[in-house]
Structures are given as structure tokens and as C-alpha cells.
DODOBA-694850 format. One record per atom (N, C-alpha, C): x, y negated, z negated; residue number from 1. Coordinates in nm, 3 decimals, always signed. Layout:
{X: X, Y: Y, Z: Z, i: NUM}
...
This chain:
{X: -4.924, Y: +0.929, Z: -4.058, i: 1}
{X: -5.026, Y: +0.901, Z: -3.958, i: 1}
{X: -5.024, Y: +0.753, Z: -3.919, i: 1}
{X: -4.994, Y: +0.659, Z: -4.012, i: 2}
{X: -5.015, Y: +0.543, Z: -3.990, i: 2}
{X: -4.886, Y: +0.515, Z: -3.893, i: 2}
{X: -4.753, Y: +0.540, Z: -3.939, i: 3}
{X: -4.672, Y: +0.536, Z: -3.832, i: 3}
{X: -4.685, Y: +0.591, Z: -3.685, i: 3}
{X: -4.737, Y: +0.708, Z: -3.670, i: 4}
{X: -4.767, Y: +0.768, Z: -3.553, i: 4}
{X: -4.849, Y: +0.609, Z: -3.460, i: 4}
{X: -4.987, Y: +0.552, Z: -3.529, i: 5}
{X: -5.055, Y: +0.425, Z: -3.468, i: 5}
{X: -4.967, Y: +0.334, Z: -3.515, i: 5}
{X: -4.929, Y: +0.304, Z: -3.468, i: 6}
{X: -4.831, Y: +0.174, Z: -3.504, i: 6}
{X: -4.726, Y: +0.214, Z: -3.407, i: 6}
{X: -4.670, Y: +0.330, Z: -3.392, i: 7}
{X: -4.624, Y: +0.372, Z: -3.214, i: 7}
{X: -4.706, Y: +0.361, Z: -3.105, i: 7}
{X: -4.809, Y: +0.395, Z: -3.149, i: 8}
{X: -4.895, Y: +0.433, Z: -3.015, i: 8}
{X: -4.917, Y: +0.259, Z: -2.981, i: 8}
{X: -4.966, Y: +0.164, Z: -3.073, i: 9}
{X: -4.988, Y: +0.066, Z: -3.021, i: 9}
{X: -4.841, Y: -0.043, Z: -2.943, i: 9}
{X: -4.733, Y: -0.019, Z: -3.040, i: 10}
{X: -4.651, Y: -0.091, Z: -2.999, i: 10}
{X: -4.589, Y: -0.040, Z: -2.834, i: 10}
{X: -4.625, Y: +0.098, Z: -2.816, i: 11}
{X: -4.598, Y: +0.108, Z: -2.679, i: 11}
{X: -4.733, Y: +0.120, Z: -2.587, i: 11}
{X: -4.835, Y: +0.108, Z: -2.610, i: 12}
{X: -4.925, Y: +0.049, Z: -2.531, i: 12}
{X: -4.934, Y: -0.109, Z: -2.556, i: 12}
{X: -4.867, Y: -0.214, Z: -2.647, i: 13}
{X: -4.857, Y: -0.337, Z: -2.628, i: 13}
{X: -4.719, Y: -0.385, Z: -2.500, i: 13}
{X: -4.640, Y: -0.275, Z: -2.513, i: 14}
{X: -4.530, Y: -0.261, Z: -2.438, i: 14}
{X: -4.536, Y: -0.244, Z: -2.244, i: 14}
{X: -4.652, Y: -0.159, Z: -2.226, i: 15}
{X: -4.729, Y: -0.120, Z: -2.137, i: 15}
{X: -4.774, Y: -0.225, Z: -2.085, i: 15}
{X: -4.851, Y: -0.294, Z: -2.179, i: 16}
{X: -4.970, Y: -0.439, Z: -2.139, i: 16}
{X: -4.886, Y: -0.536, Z: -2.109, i: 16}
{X: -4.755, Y: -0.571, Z: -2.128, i: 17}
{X: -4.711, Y: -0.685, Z: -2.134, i: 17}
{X: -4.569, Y: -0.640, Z: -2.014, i: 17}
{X: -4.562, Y: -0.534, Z: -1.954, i: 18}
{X: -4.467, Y: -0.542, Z: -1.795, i: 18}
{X: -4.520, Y: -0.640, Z: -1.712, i: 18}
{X: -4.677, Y: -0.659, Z: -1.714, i: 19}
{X: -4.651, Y: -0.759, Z: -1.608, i: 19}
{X: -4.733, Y: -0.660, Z: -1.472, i: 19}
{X: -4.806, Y: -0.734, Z: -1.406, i: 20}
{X: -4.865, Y: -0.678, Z: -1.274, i: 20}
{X: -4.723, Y: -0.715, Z: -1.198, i: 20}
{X: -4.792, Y: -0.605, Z: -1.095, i: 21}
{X: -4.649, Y: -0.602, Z: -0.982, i: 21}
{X: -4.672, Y: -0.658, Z: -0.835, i: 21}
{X: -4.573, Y: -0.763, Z: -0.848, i: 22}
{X: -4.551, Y: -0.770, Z: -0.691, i: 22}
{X: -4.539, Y: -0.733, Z: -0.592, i: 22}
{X: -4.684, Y: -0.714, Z: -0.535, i: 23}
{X: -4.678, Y: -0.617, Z: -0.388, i: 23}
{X: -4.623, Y: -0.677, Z: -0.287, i: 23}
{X: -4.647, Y: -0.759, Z: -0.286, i: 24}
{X: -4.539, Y: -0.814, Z: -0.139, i: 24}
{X: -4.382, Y: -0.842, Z: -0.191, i: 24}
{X: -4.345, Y: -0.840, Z: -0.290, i: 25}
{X: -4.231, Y: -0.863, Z: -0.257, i: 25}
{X: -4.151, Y: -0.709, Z: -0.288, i: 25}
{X: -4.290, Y: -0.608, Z: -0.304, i: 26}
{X: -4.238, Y: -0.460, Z: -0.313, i: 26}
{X: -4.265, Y: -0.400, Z: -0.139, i: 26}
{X: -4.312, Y: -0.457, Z: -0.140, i: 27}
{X: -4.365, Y: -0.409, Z: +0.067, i: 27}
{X: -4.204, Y: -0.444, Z: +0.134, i: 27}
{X: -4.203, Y: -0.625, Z: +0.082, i: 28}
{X: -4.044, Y: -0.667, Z: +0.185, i: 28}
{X: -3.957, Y: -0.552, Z: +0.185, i: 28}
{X: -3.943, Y: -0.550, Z: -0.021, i: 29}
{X: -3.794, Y: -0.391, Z: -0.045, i: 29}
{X: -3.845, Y: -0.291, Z: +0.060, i: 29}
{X: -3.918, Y: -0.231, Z: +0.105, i: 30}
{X: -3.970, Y: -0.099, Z: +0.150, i: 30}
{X: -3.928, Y: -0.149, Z: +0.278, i: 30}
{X: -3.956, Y: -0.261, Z: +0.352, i: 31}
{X: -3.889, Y: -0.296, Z: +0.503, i: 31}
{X: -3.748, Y: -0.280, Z: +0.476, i: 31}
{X: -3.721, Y: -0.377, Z: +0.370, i: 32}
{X: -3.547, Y: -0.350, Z: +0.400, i: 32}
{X: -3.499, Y: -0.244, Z: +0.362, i: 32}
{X: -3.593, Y: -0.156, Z: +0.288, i: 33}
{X: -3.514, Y: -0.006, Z: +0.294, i: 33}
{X: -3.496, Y: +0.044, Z: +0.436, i: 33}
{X: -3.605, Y: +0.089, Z: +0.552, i: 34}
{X: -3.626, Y: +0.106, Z: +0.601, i: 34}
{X: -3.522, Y: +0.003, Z: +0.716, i: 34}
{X: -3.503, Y: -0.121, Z: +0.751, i: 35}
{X: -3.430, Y: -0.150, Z: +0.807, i: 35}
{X: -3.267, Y: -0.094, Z: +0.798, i: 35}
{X: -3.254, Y: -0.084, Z: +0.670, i: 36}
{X: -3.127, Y: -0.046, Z: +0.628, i: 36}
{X: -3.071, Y: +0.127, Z: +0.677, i: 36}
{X: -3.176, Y: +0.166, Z: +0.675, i: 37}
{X: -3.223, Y: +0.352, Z: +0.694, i: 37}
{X: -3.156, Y: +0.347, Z: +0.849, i: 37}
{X: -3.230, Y: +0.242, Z: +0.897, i: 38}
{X: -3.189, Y: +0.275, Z: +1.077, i: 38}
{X: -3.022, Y: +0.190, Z: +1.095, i: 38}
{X: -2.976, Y: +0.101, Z: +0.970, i: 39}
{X: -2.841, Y: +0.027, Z: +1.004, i: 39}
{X: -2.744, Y: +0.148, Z: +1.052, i: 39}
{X: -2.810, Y: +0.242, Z: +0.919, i: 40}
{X: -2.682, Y: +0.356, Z: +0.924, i: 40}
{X: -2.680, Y: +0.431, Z: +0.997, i: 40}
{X: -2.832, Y: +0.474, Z: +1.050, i: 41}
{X: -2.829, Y: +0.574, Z: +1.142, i: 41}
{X: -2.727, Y: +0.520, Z: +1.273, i: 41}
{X: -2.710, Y: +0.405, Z: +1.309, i: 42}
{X: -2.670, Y: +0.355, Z: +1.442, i: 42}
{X: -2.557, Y: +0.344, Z: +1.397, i: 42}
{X: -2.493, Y: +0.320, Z: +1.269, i: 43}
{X: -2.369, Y: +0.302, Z: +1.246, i: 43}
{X: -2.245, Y: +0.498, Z: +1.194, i: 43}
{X: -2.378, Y: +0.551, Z: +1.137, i: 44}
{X: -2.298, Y: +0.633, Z: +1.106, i: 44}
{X: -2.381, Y: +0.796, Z: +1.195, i: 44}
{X: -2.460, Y: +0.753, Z: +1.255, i: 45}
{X: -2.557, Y: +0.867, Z: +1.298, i: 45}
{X: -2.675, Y: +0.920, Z: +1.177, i: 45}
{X: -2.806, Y: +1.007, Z: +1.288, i: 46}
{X: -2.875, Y: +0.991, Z: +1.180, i: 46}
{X: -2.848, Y: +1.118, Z: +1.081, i: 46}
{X: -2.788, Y: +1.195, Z: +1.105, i: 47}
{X: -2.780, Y: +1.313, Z: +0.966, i: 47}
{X: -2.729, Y: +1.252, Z: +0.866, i: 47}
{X: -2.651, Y: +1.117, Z: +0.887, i: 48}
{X: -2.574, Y: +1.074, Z: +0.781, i: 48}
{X: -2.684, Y: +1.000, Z: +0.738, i: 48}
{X: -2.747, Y: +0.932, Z: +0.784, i: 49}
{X: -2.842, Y: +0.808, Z: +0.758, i: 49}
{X: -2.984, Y: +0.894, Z: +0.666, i: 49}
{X: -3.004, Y: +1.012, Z: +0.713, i: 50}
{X: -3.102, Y: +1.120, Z: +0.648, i: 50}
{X: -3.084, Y: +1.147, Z: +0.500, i: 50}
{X: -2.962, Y: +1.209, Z: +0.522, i: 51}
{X: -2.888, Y: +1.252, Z: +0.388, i: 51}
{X: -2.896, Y: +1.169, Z: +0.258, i: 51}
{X: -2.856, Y: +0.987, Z: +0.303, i: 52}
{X: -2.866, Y: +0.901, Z: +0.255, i: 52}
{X: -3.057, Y: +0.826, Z: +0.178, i: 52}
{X: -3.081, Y: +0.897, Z: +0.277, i: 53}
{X: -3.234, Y: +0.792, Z: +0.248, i: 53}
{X: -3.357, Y: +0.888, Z: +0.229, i: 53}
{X: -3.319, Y: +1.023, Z: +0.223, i: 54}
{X: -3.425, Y: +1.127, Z: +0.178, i: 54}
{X: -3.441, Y: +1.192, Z: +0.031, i: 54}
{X: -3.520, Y: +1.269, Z: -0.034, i: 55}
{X: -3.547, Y: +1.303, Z: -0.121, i: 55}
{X: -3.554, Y: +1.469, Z: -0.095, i: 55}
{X: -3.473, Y: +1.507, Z: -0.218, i: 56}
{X: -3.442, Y: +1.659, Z: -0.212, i: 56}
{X: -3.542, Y: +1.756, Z: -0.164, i: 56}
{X: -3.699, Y: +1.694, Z: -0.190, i: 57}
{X: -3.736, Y: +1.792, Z: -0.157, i: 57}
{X: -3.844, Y: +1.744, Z: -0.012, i: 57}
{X: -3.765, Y: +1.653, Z: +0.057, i: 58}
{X: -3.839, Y: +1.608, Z: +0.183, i: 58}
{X: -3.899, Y: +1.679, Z: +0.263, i: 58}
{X: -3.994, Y: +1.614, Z: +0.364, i: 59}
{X: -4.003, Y: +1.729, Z: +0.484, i: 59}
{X: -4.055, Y: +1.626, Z: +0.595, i: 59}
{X: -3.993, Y: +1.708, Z: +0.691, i: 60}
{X: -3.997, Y: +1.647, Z: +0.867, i: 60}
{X: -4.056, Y: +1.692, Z: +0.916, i: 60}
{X: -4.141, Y: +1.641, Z: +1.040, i: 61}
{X: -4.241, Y: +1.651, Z: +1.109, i: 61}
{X: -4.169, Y: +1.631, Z: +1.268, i: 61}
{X: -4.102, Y: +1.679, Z: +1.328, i: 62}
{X: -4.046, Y: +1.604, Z: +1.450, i: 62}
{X: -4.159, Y: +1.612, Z: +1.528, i: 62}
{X: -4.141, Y: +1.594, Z: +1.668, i: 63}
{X: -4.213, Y: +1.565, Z: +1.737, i: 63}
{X: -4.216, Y: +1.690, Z: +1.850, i: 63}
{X: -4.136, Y: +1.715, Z: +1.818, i: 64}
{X: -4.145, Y: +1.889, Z: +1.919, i: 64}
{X: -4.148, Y: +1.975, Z: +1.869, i: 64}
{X: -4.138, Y: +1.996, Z: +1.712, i: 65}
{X: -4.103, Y: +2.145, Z: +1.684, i: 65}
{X: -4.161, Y: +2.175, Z: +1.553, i: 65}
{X: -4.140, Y: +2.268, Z: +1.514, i: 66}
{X: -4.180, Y: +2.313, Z: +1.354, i: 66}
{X: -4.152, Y: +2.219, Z: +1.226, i: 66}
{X: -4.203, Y: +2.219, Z: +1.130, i: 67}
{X: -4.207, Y: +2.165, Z: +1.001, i: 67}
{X: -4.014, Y: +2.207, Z: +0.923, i: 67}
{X: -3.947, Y: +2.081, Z: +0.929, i: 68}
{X: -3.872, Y: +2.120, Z: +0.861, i: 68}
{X: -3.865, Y: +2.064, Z: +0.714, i: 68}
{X: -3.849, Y: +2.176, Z: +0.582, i: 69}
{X: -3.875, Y: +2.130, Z: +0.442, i: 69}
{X: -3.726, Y: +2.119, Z: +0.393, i: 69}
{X: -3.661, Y: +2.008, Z: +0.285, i: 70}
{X: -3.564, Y: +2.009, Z: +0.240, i: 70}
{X: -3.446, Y: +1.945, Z: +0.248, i: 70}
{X: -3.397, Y: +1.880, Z: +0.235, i: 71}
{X: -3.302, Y: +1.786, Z: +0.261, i: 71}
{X: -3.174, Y: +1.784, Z: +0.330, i: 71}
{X: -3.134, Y: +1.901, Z: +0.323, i: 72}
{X: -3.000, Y: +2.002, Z: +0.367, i: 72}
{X: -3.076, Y: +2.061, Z: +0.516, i: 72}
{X: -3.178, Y: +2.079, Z: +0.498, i: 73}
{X: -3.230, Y: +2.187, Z: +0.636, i: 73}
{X: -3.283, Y: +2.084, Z: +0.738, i: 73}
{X: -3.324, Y: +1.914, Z: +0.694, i: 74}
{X: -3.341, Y: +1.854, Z: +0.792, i: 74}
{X: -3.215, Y: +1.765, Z: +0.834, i: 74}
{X: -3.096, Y: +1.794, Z: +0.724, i: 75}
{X: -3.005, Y: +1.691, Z: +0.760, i: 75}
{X: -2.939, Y: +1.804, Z: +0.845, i: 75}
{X: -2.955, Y: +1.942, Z: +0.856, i: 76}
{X: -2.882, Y: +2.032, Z: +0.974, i: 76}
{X: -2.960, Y: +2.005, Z: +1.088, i: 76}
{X: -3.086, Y: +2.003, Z: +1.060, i: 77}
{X: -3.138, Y: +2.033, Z: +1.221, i: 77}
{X: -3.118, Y: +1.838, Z: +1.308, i: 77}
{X: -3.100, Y: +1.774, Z: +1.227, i: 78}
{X: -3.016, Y: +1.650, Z: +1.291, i: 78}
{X: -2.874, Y: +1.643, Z: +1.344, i: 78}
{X: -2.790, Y: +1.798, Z: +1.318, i: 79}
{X: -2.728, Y: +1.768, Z: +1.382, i: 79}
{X: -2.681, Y: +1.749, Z: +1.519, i: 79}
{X: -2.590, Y: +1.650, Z: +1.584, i: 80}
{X: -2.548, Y: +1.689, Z: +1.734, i: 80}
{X: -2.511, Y: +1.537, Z: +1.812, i: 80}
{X: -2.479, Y: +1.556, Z: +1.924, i: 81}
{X: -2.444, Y: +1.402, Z: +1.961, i: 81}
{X: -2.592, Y: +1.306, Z: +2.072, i: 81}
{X: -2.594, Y: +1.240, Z: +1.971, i: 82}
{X: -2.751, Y: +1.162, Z: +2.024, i: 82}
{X: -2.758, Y: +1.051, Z: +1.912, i: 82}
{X: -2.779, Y: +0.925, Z: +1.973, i: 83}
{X: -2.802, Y: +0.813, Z: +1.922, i: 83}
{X: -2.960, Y: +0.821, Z: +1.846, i: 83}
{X: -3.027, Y: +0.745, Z: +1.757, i: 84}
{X: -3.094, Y: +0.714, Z: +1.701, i: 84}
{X: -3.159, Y: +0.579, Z: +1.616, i: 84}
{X: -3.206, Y: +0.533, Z: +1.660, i: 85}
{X: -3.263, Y: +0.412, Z: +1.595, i: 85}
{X: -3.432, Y: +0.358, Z: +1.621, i: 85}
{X: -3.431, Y: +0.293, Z: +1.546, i: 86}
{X: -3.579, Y: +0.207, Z: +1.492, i: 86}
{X: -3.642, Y: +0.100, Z: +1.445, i: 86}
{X: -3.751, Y: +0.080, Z: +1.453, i: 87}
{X: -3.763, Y: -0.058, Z: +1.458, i: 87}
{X: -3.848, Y: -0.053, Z: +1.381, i: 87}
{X: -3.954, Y: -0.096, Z: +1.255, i: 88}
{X: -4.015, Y: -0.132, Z: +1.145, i: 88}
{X: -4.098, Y: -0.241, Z: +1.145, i: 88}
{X: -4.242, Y: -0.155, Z: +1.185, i: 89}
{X: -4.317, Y: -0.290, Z: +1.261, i: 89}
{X: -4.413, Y: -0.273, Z: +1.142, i: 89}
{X: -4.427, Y: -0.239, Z: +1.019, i: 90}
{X: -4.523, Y: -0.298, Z: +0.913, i: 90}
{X: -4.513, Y: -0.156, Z: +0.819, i: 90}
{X: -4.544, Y: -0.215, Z: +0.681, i: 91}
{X: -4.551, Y: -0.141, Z: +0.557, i: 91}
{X: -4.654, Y: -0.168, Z: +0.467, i: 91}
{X: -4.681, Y: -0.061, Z: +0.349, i: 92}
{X: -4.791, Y: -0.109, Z: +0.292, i: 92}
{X: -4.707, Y: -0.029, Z: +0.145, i: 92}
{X: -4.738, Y: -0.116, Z: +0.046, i: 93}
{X: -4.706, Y: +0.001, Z: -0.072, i: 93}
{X: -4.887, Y: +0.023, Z: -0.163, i: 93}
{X: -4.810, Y: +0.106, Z: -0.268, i: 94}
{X: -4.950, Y: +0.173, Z: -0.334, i: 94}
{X: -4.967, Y: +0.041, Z: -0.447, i: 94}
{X: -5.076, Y: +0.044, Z: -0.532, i: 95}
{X: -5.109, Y: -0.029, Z: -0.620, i: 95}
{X: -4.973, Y: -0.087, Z: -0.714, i: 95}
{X: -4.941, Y: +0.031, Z: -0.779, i: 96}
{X: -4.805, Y: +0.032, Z: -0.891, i: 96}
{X: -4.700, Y: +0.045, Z: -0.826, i: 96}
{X: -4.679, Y: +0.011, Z: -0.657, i: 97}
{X: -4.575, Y: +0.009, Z: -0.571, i: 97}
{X: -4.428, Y: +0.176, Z: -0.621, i: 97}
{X: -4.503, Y: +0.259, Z: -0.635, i: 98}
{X: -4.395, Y: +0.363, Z: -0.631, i: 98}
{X: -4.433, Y: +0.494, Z: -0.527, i: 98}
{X: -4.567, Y: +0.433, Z: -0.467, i: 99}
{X: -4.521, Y: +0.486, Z: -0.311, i: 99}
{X: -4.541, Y: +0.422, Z: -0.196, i: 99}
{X: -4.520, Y: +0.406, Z: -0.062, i: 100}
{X: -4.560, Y: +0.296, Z: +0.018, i: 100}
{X: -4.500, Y: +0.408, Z: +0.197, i: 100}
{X: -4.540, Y: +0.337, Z: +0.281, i: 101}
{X: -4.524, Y: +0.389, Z: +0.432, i: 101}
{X: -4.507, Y: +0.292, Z: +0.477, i: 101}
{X: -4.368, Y: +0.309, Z: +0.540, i: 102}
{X: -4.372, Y: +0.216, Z: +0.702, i: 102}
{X: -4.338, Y: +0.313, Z: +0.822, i: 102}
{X: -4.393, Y: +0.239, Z: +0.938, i: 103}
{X: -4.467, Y: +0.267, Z: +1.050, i: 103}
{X: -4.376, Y: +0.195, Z: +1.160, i: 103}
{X: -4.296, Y: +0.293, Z: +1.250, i: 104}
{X: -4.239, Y: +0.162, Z: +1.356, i: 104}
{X: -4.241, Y: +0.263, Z: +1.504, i: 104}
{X: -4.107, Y: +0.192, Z: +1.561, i: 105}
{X: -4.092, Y: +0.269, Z: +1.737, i: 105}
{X: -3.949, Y: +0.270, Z: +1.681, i: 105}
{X: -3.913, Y: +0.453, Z: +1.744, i: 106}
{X: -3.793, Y: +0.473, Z: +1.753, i: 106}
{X: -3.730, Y: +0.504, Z: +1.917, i: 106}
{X: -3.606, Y: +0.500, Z: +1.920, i: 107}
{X: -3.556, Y: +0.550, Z: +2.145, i: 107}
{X: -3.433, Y: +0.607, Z: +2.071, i: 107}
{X: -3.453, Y: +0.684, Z: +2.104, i: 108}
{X: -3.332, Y: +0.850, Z: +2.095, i: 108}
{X: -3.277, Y: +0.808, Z: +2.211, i: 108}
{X: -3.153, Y: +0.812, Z: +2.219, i: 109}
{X: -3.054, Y: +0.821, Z: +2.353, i: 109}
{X: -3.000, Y: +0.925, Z: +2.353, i: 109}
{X: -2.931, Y: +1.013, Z: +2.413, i: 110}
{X: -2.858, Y: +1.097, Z: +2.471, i: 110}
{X: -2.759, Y: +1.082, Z: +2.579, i: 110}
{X: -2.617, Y: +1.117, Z: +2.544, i: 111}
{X: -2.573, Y: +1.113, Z: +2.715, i: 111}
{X: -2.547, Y: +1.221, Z: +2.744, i: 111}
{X: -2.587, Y: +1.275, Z: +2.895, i: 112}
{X: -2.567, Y: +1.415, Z: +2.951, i: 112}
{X: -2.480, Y: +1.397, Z: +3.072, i: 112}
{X: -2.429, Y: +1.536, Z: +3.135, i: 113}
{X: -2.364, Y: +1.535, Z: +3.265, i: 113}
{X: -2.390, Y: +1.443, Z: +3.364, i: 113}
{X: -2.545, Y: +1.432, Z: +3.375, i: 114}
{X: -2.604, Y: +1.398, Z: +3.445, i: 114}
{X: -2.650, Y: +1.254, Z: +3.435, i: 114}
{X: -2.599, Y: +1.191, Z: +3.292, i: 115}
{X: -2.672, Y: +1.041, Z: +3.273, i: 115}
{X: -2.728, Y: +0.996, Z: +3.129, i: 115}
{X: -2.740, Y: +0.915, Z: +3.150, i: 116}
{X: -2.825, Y: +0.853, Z: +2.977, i: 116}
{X: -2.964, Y: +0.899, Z: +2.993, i: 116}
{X: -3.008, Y: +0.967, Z: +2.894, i: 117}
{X: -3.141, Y: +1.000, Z: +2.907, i: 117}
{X: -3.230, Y: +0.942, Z: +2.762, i: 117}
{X: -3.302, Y: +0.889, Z: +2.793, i: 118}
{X: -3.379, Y: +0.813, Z: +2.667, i: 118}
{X: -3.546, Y: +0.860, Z: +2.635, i: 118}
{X: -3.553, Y: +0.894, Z: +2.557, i: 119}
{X: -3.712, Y: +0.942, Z: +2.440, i: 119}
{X: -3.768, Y: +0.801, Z: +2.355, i: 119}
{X: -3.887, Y: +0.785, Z: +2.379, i: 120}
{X: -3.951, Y: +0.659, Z: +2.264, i: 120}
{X: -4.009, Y: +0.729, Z: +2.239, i: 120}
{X: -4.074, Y: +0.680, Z: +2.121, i: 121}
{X: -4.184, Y: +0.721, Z: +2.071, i: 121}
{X: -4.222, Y: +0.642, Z: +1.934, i: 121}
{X: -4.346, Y: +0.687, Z: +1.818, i: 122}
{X: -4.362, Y: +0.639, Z: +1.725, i: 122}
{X: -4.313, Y: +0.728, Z: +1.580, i: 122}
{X: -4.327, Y: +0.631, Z: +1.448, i: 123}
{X: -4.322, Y: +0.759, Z: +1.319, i: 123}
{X: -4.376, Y: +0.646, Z: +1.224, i: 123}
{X: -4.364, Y: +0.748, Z: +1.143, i: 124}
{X: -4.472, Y: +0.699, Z: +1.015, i: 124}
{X: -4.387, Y: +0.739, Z: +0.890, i: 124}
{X: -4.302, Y: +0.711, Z: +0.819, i: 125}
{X: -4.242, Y: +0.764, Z: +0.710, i: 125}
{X: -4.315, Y: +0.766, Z: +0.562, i: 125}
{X: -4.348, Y: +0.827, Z: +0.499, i: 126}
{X: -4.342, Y: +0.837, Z: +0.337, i: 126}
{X: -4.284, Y: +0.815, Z: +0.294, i: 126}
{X: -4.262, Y: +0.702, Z: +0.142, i: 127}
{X: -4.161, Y: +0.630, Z: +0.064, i: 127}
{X: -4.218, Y: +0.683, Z: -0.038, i: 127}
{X: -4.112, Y: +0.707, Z: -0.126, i: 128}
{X: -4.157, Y: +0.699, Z: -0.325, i: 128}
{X: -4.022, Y: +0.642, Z: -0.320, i: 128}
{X: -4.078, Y: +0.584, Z: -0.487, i: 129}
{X: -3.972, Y: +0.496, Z: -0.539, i: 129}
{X: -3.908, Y: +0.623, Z: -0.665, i: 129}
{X: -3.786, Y: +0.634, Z: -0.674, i: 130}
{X: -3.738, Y: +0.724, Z: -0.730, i: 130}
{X: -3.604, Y: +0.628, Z: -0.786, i: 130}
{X: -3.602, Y: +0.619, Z: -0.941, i: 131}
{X: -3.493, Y: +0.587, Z: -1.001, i: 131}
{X: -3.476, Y: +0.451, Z: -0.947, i: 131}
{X: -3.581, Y: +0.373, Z: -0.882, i: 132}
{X: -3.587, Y: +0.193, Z: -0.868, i: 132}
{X: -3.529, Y: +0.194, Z: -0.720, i: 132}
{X: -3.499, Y: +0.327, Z: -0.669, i: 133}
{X: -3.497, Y: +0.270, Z: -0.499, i: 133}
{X: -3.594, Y: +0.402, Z: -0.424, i: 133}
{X: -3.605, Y: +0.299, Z: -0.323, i: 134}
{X: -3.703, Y: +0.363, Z: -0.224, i: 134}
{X: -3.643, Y: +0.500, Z: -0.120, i: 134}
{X: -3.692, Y: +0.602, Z: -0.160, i: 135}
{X: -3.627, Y: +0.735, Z: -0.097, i: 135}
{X: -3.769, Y: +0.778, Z: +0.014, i: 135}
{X: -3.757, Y: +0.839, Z: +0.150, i: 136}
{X: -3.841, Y: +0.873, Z: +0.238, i: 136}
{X: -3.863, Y: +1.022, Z: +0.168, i: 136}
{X: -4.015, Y: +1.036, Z: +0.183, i: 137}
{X: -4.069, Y: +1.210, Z: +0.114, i: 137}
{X: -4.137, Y: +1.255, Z: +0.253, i: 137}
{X: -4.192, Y: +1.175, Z: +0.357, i: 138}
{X: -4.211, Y: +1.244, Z: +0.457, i: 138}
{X: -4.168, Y: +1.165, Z: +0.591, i: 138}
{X: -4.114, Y: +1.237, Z: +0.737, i: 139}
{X: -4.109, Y: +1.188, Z: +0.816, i: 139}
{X: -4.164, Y: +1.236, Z: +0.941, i: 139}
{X: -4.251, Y: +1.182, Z: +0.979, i: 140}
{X: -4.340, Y: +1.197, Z: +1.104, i: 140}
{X: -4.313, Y: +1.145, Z: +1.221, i: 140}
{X: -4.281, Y: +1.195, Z: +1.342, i: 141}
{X: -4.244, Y: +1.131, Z: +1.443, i: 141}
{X: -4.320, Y: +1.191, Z: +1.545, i: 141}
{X: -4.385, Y: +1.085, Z: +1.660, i: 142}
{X: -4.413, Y: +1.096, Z: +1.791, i: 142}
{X: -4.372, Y: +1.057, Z: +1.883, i: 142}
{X: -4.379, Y: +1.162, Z: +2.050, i: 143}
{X: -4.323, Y: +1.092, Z: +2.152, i: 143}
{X: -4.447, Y: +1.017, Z: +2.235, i: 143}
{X: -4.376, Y: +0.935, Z: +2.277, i: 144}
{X: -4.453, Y: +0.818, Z: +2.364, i: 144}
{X: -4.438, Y: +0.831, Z: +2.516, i: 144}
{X: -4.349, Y: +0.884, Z: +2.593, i: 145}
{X: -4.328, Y: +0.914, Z: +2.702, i: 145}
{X: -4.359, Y: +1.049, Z: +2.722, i: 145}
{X: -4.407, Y: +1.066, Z: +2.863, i: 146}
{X: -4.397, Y: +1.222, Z: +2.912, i: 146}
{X: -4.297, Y: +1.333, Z: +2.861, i: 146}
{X: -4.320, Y: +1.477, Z: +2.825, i: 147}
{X: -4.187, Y: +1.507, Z: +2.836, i: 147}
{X: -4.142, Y: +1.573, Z: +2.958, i: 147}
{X: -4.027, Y: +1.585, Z: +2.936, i: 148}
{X: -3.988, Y: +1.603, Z: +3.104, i: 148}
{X: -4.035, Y: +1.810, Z: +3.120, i: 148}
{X: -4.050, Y: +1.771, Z: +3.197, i: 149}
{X: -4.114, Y: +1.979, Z: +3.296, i: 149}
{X: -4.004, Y: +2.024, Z: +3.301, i: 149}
């Protein structure tokens, strides 16, 4: 028994002595995740950039359509030829920084027969920190322009 307390304390002395956490310099990581999220999308497209920066058991919110759950089922319904990128206009993390949201403006391009056609709008992502890096658990997106009739 006495060993059992003498665990319990040395890992609640263990506990006490990590240290409070740096929220701002856990907010910056969460921008530069998030900056980094959109490097790839523009560099490698976004199913690749998805694949990369989501969590197995994610789920998407697009802006036109149904709830997609899963990591595989939103990195399919990304597929196709259309540009993607974003911009990361502020973040917040949680107390113990292992979850946090950033919030920016994304412009979808497309080129068609007919021309470049471009979508803005806003999103809101969900972050957890999983295994010391920041993985997206939800993605929410809105459009900002009319859609076309």
C-alpha cells in the first residue's frame, strides 16, 4: 500500500511540475499549422492537403451539400480539378492547448469551357492536438458570394 502512495504522489508531483502552457505560442503552432494546410493544398491540391492534415475520424461541413464523416470519404468527395486556398485570419486554443480553431477566407477557382470561375467564402476549422501535432476534427465552410441560378 505504501508503494501504491508513493506512486500516486510521485506522479502527481510529476503532473505539478510540467509547467503551465503557453498559449500563445500554442495559438502561433495552430496558425502555422493551418498556414501550412493551405501551402499544400496550392502546391499539391486539396485532397492531398486533406489527407495530410485531418483526423481519421473527421467530418466536413461544405457549404453546399451534406455532412461528409471520415477521412477517406472527405478526401474522395475533394476529388477533381479546382484550385483551393486560404487565408488564416485568427485562432484561439483551449486552456491545456490540445484543442483550438482557426477561422479564415477561402476562393476556390475553377477553370471551365467557358472561363475562370471563382467562389469565396468563409470556414472555421476544428484542431486537436494528436501525438504533439495539430490535426483538423472539423471543417466548416461558407459561401460569401451569390450562387449562381
Amino acid at each position: 500500500m505504501a508503494r501504491i502512495c508513493l506512486l500516486i504522489l510521485i506522479a502527481g508531483m510529476a503532473v505539478a511540475c510540467a509547467g503551465p502552457v503557453n498559449l500563445q505560442a500554442e495559438r502561433k503552432s495552430l496558425l502555422a499549422a493551418d498556414v501550412h494546410f493551405d501551402e499544400i493544398s496550392g502546391e499539391f491540391g486539396p485532397a492531398d492537403a486533406f489527407s495530410k492534415y485531418l483526423v481519421d475520424d473527421a467530418l466536413r461541413l461544405p457549404r453546399n451539400g451534406p455532412a461528409v464523416s471520415g477521412l477517406q470519404n472527405i478526401v474522395e468527395s475533394l476529388a477533381g480539378e479546382y484550385f483551393l486556398r486560404w487565408i488564416p485570419q485568427d485562432a484561439a486554443v483551449s486552456g491545456n492547448a490540445d484543442m483550438g480553431y482557426t477561422w479564415g477566407r477561402w476562393l476556390l477557382t475553377i477553370n471551365t469551357d467557358s472561363g475562370v470561375m471563382e467562389r469565396r467564402g468563409k470556414y472555421l476549422n476544428v484542431w486537436v492536438k494528436r501525438n504533439g501535432e495539430w490535426k483538423v476534427l472539423v471543417d466548416i465552410g461558407n459561401q460569401a458570394d451569390p450562387l449562381p441560378e
